[in-house]
Each structure stands twice: as structure tokens, then as C-alpha cells.
N, C-alpha and C positions, 0 to 999 in steps of 0.2 A: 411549598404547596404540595400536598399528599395528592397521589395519581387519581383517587375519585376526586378533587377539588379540578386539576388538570381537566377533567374527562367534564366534568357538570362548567366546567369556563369555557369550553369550544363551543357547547350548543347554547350559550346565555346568547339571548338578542341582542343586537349592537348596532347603536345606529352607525349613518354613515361616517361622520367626524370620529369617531374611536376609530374606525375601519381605516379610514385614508389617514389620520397622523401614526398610526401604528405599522400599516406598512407602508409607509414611506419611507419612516424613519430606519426601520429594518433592511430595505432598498438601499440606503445609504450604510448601513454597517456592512450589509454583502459585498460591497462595492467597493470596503475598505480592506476588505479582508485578502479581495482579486487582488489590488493594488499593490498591497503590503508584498502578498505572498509574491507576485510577478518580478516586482522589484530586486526583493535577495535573492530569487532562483533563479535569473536569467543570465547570468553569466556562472552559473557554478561548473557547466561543463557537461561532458557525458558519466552519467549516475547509473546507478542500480536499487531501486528497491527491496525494500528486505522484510517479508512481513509474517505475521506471529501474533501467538498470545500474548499478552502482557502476565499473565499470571505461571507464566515458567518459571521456574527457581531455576537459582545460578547453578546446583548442581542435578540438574536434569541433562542430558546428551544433546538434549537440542538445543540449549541456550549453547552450552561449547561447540556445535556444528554453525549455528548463526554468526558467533563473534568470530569462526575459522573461515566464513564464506565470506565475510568481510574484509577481513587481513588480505586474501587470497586476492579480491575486486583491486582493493586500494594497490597492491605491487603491481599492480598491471595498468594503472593510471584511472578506475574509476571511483569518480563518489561516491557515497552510502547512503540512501533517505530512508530513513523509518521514522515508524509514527510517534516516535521522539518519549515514548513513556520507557514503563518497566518491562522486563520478562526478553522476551527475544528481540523489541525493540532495542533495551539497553545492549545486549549481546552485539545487536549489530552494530550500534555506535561505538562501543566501547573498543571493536577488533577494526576500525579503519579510523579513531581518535590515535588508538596505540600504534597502528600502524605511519602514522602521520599524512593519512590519506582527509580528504573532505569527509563529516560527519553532520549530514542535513536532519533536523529532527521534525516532522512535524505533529504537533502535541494539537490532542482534541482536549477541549474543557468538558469534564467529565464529573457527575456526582461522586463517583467515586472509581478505584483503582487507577485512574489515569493522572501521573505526576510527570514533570520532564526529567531524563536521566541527565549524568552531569558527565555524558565525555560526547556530545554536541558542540559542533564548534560555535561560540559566544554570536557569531553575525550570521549562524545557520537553525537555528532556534525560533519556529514561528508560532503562534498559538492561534487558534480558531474553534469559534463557536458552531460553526455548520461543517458538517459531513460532506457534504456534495462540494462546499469550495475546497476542503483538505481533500477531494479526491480528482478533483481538478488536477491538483497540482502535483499529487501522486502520478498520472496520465501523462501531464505535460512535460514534465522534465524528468522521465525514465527513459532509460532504452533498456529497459528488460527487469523482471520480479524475479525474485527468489522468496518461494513459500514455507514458511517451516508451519509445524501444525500449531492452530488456532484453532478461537472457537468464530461466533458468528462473524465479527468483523471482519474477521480473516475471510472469510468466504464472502463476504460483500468484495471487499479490496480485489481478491482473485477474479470472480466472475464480472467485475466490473470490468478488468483486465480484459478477459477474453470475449466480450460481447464486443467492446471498441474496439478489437483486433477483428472481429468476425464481421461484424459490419462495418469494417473499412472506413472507420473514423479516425482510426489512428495509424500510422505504419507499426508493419507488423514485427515486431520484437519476441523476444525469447521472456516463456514460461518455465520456472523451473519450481517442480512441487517436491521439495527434502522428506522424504522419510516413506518409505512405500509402503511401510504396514498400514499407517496412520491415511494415505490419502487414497490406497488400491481397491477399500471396498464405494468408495465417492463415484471413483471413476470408472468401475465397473459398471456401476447402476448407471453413469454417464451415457457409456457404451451400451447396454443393454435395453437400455429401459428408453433413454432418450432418442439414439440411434435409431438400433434395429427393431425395436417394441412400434413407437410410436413416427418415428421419423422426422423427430421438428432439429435434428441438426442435419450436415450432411459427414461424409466419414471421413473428408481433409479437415474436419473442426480436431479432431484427435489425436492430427498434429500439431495444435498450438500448445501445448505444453509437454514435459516431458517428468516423467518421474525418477529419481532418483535418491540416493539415499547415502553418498558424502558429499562433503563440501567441496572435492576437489570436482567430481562429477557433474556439479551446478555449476561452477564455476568455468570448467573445460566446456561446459556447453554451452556459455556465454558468449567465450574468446573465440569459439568455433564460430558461432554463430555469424558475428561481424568478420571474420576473412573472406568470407561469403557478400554480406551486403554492404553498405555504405552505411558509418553511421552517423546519423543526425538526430536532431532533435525533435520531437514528435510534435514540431508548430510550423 
């Protein structure tokens, strides 16, 4: 279905019976998807998120910093969750599969670019049609992101991040954004525009993440982080 077919099928008139078998039936796929995903991730342990473009080639600097901040997680006892495609996702599965650490993938069904990579470990491999349940489960079983640059999802996945941290939906966890050319003019305007311009954050929001620019850096600011608090699970 071509996007004007999409856009002229939302406003067609629909009685009630298309309406209530349609979403019901879709109620019931959400429901499987909670299930599914709760199920494999509840004992996987304490995780790190690792999130990116899919469209980084293997020899760009940032896919070798994503699969090095991996490696780094796994020696030190944590899991790896990306969003189980290509590009930086792959990176990050690939440096905590080789390292013999957990390797959680989770794969959105996608028209195109999005394929699962193949150093996921085989019982940590989820697939899902909705964005809001795969970000569920990004939220629920992290304790802490590492961002390497992306384009929009990346920035959905981040901000999603920091809004649930800002409004005390989740306990608060370590933001770590890799690469400072790439995310210092973002956070400027954060700072300037949102801040001090307009005032709809307050200026301890400036602390929930922090920017840097090696793997070892992101990762030193993780281990820091919990010698400090308590770590649990964000349920």
C-alpha cells in the first residue's frame, strides 16, 4: 500500500464492527508482544543499551567505538541491548557476542534497512511490530545508554531516555552521548535555546547525560556511576 493509499484509508468511514474487530484483534498482538518481550528479558541481568544508526559502515570510527564500548560493558559483567539490526547496532552485538558477554537484540519490522545481525545471542533475539512496545523494553531492562550518532530513531530512543529520567518514571541511570563533534551542536541549542532562551527545562536536566568521545570514557562513566548508587532494575 503506497503512503497516499495509507493516508486516503485513515479518513474512509468505518462502521462500528470493522472498528472494534480491528482493534481488538491488534490489543491482542500488543499484548503478545509485552508477554513475549517480558518473558526473555527478565532474567537477563544488569544491561546497557547501545544505540546508533543502522546505516554506519563497518569501516567508519563509530561502528569500531560502538563494538569497543561493548567489549569494555561485557569484562565488567554487563549485557548489551541494541536494536538488533545493522550499522552500530551490529557493532554492538558483535563486541559483547566476541566477548562472551549477553548479546540482546531487539529488531523492529521495518520496510526497509532494518535486518537482524547474526552475533545476537539465539534466546536473546526479539522481533516487534510497534515502536512504543520495543521501547518499553529498551526503558525496562537498562541501567544506562550509550549513544553513538544516529539519525531520527536515535534521537527518539535518547529523548525518550531522558524525559523518563526527568520525570521520575524511571530511576535515574547514566546517559552517555559518544562523539562530541556530532552531538555538541544538539546540546548546545539544548542549553541555549531550551534552558536559558525559553526556560521549559531546569539546568540539573544537563546533568543527565554526559558527552564524550572514547569508548573507554563512556564506559568509565558507567562503572563510576554505580559505585555511587545501587544498581537495580528499572521495575
Amino acid at each position: 500500500m503506497s503512503n497516499d493509499d495509507k493516508i486516503r484509508h485513515a479518513f474512509e468511514n468505518k462502521n462500528w464492527q470493522e472498528i472494534k474487530v480491528t482493534d481488538s484483534w491488534q490489543i491482542f498482538k500488543i499484548m503478545s508482544e509485552f508477554v513475549d518481550g517480558f518473558e526473555k528479558l527478565a532474567k537477563i541481568g544488569p544491561c546497557v543499551s547501545i544505540f546508533g544508526s543502522a546505516r554506519t559502515s563497518q569501516e567508519n570510527k563509530y561502528f569500531k567505538l560502538a563494538e569497543d564500548c561493548a567489549r569494555m560493558l561485557t569484562e565488567r559483567g554487563y549485557g548489551v541491548i541494541s536494536g538488533g539490526g545493522p550499522g552500530i547496532m551490529e557493532a554492538a552485538n558483535k563486541g559483547a557476542f566476541e566477548a562472551g558477554g549477553k548479546s540482546v537484540g531487539l529488531n523492529i519490522d521495518l520496510p526497509f534497512e532494518q535486518f537482524h545481525n547474526k552475533y545476537i545471542d539465539r534466546d536473546k533475539n526479539l522481533d516487534f511490530d510497534y515502536f512504543f512496545v520495543r521501547k518499553v523494553m529498551f526503558m525496562k531492562y537498562s541501567q544506562g545508554f550509550i549513544v553513538l550518532p544516529g539519525g531520527f530513531g536515535t534521537m527518539d530512543e535518547m529523548f525518550e531516555a531522558l524525559t523518563l529520567i526527568q520525570t521520575g518514571k524511571v530511576a535515574r541511570f547514566p546517559i552517555v552521548l559518544v562523539g562530541v563533534d556530532y552531538w555538541s551542536g544538539l546540546m548546545d541549542w539544548v542549553k541555549t535555546h531550551m534552558l536559558e532562551q525559553e526556560h521549559n527545562i531546569n539546568e540539573d536536566d544537563l546533568n543527565l547525560y554526559r558527552l564524550v568521545d572514547t569508548a573507554e570514557e563512556a564506559t568509565e562513566h558507567i562503572f563510576r556511576f554505580y559505585e555511587k548508587y545501587v544498581l537495580k532494575p528499572n521495575f
